[in-house]
N, C-alpha and C positions, 0 to 999 in steps of 0.2 A: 457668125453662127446663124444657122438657117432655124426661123421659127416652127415651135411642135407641130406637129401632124395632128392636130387634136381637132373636134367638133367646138365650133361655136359655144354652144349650148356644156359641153363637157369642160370648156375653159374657163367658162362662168362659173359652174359649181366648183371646181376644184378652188377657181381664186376666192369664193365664199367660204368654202370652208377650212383654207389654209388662212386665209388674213391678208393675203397678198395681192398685191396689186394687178389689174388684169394683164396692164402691159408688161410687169415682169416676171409673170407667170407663163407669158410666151416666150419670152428670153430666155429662161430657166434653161441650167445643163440640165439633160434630161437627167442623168444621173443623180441629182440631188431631188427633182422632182422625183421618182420612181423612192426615192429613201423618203421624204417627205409623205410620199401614196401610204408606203408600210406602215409609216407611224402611225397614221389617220386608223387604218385599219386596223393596228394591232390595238389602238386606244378604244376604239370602238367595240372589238370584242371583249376589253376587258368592260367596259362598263355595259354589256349584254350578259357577260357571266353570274351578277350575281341575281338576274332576274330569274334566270334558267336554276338556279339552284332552292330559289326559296319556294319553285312549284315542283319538286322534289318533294 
């Protein structure tokens, strides 16, 4: 398995803010990173939603 195509600097933060180690952050099918990406993002708009509603 041929390692991600990813930026230095972009593999850094993803493995900070997954918990994952950097070398098998490069291993990673991309498949499960790309599901891991959405999670991050879907968690993060939820915990932006209730900021956006209480200046409502």
């Amino acid at each position: 398995m041929k390692p991600l195509q990813i930026s230095p600097e972009t593999a850094i933060a993803l493995s900070k803010k997954l918990g994952v180690p950097l070398e098998h952050l490069m291993h990673m099918p991309q498949h499960i990173l790309m599901q891991k990406i959405a999670e991050l993002a879907k968690a993060d708009a939820a915990d932006e939603t209730p900021a956006k509603e209480d200046k409502q």
